[in-house]
N, CA, C and O atoms as CSV, one atom per row, in Angstrom:
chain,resi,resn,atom,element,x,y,z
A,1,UNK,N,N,118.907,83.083,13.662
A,1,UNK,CA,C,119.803,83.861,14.505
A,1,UNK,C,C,120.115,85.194,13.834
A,1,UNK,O,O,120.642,85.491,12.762
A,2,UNK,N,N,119.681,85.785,14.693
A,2,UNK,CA,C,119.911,87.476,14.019
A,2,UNK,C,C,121.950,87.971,14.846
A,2,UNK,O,O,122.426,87.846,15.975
A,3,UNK,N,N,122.527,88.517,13.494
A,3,UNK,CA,C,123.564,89.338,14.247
A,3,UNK,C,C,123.065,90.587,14.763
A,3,UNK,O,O,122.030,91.212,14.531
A,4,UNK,N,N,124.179,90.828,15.618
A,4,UNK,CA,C,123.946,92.845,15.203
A,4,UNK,C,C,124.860,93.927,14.107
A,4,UNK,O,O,125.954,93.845,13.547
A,5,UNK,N,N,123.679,95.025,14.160
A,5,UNK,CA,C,125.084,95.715,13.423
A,5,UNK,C,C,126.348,95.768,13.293
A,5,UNK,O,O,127.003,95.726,14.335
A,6,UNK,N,N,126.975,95.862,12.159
A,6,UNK,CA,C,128.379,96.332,12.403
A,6,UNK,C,C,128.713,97.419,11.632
A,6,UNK,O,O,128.237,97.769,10.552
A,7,UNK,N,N,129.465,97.851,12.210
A,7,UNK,CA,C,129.866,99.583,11.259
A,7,UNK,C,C,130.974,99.652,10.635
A,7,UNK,O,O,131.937,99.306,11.319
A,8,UNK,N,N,131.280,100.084,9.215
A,8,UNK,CA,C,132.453,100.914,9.241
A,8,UNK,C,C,132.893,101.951,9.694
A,8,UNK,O,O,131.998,102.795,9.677
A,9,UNK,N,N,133.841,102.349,10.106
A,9,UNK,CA,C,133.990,103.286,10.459
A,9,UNK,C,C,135.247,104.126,9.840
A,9,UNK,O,O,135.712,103.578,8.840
A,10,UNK,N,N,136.082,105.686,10.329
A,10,UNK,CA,C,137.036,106.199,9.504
A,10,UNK,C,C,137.245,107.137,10.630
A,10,UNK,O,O,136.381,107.775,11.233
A,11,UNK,N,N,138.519,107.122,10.820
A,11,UNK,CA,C,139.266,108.053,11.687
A,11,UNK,C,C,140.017,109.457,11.458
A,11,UNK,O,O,140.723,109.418,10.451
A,12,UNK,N,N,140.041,110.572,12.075
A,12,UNK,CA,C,140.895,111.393,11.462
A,12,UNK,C,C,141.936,111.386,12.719
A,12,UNK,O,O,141.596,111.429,13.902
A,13,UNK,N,N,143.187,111.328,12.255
A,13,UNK,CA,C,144.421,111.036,13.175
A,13,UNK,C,C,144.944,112.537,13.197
A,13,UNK,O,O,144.983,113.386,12.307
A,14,UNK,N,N,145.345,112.563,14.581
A,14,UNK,CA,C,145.786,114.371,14.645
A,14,UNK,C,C,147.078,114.681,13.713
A,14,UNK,O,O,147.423,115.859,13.617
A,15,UNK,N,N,147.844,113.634,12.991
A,15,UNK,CA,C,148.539,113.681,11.866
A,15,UNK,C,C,148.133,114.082,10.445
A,15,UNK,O,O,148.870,114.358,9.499
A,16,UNK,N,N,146.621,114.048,10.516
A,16,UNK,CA,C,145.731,114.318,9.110
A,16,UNK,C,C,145.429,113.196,8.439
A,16,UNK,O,O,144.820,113.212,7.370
A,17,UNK,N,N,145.873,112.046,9.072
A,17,UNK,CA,C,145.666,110.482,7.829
A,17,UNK,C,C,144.157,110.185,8.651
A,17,UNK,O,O,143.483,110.545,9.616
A,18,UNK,N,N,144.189,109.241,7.483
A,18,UNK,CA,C,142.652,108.827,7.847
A,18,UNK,C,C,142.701,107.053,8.438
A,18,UNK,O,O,143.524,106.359,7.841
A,19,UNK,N,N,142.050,106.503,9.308
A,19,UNK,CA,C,142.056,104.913,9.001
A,19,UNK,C,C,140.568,104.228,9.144
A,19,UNK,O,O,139.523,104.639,9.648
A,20,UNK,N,N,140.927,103.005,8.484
A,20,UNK,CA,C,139.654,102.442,8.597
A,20,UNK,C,C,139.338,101.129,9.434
A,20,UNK,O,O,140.118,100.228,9.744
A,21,UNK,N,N,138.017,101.260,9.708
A,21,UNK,CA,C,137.776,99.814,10.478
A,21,UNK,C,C,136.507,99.154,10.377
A,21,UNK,O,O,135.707,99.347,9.462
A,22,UNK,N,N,136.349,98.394,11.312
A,22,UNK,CA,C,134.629,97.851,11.753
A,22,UNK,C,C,134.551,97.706,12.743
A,22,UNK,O,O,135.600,97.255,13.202
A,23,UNK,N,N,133.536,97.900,13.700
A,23,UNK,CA,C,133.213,97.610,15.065
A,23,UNK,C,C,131.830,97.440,15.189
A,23,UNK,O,O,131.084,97.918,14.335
A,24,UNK,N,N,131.285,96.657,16.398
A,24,UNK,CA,C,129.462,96.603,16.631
A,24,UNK,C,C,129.387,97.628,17.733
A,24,UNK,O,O,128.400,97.592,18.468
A,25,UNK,N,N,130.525,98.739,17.975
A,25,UNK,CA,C,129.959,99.949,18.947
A,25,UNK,C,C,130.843,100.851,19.040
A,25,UNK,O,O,131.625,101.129,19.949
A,26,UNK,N,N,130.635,101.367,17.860
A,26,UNK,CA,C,131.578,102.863,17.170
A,26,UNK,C,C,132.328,103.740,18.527
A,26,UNK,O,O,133.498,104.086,18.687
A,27,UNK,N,N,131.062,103.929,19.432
A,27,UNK,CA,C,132.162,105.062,20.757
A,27,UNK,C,C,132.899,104.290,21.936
A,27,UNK,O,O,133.501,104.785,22.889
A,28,UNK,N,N,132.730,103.179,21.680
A,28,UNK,CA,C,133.455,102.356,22.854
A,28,UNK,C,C,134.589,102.161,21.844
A,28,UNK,O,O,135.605,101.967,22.511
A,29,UNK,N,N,134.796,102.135,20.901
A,29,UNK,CA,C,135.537,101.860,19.851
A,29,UNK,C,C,136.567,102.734,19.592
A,29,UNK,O,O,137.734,102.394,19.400
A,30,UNK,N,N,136.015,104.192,19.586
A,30,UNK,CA,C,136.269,105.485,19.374
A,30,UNK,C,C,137.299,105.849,21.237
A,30,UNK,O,O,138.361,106.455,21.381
A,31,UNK,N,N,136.907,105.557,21.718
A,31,UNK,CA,C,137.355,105.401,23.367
A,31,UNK,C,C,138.693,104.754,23.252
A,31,UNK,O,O,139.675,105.359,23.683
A,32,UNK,N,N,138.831,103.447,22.647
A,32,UNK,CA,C,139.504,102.573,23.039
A,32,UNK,C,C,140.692,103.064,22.110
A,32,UNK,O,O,141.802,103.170,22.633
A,33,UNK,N,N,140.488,103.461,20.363
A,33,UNK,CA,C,141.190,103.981,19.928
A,33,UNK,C,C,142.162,105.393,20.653
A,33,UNK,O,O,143.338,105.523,20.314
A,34,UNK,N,N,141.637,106.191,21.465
A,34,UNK,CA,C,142.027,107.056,22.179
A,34,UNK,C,C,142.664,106.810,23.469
A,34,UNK,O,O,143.666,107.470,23.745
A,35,UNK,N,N,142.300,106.109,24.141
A,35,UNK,CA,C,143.141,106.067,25.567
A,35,UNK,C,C,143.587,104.292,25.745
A,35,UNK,O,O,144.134,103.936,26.789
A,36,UNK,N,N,143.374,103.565,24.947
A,36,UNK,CA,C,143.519,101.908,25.432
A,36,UNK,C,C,144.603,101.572,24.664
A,36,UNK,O,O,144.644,101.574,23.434
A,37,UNK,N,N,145.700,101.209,25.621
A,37,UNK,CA,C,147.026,100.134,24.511
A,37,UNK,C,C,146.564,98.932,24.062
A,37,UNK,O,O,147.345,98.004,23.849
A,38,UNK,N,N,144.705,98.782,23.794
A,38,UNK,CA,C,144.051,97.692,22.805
A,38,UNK,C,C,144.205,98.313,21.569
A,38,UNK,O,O,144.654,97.565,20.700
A,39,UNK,N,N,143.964,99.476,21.223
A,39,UNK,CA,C,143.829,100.366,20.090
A,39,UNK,C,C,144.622,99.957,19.053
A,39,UNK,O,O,145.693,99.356,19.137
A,40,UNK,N,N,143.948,100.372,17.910
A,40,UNK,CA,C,144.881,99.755,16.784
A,40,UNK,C,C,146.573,100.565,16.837
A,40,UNK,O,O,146.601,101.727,17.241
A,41,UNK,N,N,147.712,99.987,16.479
A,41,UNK,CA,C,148.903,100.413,16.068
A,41,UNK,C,C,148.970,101.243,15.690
A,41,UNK,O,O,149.750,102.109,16.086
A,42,UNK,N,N,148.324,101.341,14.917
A,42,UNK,CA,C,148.641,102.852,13.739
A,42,UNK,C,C,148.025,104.030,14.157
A,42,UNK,O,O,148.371,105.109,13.676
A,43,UNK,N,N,146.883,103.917,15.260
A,43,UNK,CA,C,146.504,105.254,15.681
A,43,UNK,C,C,147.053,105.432,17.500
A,43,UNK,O,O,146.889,106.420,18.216
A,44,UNK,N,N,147.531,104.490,17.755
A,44,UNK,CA,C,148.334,104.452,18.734
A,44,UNK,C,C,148.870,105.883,18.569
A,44,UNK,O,O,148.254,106.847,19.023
A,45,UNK,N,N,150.151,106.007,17.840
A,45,UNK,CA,C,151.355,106.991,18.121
A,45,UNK,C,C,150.351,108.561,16.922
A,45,UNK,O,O,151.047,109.417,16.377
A,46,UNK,N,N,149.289,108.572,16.822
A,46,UNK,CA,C,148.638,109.678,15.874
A,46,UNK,C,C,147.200,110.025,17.163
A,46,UNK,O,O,146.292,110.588,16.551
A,47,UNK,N,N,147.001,109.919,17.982
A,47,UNK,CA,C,146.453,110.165,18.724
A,47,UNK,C,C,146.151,111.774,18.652
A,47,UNK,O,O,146.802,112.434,17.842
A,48,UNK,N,N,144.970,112.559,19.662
A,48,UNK,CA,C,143.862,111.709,19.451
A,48,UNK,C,C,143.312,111.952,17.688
A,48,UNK,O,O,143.546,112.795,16.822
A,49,UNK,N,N,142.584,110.858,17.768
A,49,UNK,CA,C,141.691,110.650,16.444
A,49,UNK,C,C,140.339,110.988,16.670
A,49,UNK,O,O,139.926,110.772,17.810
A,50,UNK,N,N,139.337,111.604,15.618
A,50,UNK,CA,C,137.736,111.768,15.413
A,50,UNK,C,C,137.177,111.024,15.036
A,50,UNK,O,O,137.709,110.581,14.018
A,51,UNK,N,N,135.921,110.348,15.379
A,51,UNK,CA,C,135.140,109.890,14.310
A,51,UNK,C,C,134.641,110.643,13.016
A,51,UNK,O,O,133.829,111.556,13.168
A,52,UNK,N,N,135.100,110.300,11.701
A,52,UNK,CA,C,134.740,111.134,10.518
A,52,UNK,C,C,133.943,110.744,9.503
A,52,UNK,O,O,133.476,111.449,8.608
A,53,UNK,N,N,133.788,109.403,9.713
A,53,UNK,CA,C,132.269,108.718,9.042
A,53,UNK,C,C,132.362,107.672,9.890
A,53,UNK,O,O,133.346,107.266,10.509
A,54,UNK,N,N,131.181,107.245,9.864
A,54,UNK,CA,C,130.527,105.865,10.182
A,54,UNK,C,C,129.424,105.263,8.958
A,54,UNK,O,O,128.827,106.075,8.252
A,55,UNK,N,N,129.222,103.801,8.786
A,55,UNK,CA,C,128.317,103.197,7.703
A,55,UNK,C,C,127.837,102.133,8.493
A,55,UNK,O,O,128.733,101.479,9.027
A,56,UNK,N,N,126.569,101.736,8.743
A,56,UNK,CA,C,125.824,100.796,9.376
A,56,UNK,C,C,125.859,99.519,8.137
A,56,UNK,O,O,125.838,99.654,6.914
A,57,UNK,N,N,125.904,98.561,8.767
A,57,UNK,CA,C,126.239,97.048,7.690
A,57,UNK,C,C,125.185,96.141,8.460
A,57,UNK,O,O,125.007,96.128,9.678
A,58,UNK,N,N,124.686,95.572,7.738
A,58,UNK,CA,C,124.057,94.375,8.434
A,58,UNK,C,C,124.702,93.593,9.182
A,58,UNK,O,O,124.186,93.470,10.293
A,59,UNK,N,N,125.743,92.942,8.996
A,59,UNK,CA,C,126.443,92.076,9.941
A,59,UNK,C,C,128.248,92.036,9.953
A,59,UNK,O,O,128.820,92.957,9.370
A,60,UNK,N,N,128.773,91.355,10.377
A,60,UNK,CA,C,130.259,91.857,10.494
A,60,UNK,C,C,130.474,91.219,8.776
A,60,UNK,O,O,131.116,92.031,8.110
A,61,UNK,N,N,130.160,90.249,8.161
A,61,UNK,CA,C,130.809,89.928,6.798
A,61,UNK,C,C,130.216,91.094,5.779
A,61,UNK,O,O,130.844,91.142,4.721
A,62,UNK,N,N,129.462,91.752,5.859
A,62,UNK,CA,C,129.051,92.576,5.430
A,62,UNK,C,C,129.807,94.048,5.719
A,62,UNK,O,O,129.814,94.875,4.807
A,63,UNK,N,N,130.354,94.314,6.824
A,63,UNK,CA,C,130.985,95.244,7.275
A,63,UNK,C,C,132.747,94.997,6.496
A,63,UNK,O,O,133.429,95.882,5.978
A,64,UNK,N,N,133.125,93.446,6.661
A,64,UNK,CA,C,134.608,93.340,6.439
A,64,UNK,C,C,134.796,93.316,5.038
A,64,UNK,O,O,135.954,93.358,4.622
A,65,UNK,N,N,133.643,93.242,4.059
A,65,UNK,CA,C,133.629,93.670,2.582
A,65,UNK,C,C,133.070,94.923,2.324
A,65,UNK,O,O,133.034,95.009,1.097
A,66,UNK,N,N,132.595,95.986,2.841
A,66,UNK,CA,C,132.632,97.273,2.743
A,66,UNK,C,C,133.696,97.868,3.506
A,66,UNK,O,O,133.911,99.047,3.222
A,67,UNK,N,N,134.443,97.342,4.432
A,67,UNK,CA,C,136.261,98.050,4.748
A,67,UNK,C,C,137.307,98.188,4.048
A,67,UNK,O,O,138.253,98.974,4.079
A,68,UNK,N,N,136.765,96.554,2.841
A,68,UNK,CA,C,138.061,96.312,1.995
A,68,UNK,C,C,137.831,97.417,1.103
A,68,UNK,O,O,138.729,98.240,0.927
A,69,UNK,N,N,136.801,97.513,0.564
A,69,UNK,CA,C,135.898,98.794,-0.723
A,69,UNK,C,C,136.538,99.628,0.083
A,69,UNK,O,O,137.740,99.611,-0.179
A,70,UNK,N,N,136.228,100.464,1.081
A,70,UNK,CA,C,136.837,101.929,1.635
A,70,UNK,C,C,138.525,102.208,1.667
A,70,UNK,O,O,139.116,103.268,1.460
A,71,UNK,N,N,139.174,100.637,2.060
A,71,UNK,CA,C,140.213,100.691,2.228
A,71,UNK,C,C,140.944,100.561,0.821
A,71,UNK,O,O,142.161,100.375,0.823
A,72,UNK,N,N,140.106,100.669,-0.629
A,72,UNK,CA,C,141.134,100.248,-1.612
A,72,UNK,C,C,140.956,101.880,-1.989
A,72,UNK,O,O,141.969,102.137,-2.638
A,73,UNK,N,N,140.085,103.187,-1.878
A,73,UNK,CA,C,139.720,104.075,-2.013
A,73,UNK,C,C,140.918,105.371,-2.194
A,73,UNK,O,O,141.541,105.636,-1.166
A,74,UNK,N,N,141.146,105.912,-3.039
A,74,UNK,CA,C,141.938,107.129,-2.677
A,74,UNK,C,C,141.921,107.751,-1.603
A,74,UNK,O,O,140.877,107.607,-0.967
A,75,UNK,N,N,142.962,108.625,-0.990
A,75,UNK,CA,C,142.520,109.773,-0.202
A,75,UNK,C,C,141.298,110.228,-0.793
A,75,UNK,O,O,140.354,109.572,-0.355
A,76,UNK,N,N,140.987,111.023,-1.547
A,76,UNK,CA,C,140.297,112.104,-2.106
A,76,UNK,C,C,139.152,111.634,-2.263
A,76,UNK,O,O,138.156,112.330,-2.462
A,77,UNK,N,N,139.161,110.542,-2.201
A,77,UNK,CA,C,137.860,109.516,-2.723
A,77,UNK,C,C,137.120,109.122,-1.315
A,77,UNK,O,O,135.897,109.016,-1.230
A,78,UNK,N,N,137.786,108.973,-0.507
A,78,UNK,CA,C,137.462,108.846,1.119
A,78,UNK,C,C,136.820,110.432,1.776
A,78,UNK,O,O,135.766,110.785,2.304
A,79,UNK,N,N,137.910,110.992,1.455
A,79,UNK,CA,C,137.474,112.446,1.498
A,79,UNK,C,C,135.952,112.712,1.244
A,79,UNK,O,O,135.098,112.906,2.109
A,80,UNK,N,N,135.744,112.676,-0.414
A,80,UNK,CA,C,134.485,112.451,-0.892
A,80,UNK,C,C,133.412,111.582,-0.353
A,80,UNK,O,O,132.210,111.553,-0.617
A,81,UNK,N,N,133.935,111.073,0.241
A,81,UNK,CA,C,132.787,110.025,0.665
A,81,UNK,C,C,132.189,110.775,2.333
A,81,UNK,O,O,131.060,110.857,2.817
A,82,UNK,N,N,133.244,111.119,2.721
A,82,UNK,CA,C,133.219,111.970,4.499
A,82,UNK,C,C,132.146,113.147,4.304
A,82,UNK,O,O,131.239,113.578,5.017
A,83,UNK,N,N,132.589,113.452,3.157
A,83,UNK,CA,C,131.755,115.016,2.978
A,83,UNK,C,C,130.450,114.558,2.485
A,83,UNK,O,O,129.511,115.067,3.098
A,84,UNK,N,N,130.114,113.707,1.513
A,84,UNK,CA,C,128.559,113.771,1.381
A,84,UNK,C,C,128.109,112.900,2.718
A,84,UNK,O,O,127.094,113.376,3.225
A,85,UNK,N,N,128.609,111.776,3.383
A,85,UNK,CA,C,128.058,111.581,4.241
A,85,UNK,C,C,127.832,112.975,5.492
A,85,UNK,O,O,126.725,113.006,6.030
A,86,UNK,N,N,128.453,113.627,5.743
A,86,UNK,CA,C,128.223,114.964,6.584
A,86,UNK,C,C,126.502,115.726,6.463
A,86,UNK,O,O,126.239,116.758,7.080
């Protein structure tokens, strides 16, 4: 049984913070964060948000241990990471 991708992903909130996640379809994702009261909490009231990186993972356990890595990350270090991915 094959999964599908899953992504990390990283938001820029029109507040300037950044957040992180995983999803298996970054712009439906990116959508839902923006106009759906599904959207996560925290970008709820920071609306709208960009996509500012994305990382392709083999499967979602693979994705939810490269979120925790991004999510233990400095600002600056996230930062760094946005810009060479660019």
């Amino acid at each position: 049984m094959h999964e599908d991708p899953y992504y990390v992903y990283m938001l820029k909130c029109a507040d300037g913070t950044l957040y992180t996640g995983i999803t298996n379809d970054v712009e439906k994702r990116l959508e839902t964060h923006n106009t759906s009261k599904q959207g996560a909490r925290y970008t709820k009231s920071r609306r709208p948000v960009a996509l500012c990186y994305e990382e392709k993972c083999l499967d979602k356990s693979a994705a939810l241990k490269r979120e925790y890595e991004v999510r233990q990350l400095t600002r600056v270090q996230k930062l760094e990471l946005i810009a060479v991915a660019s």
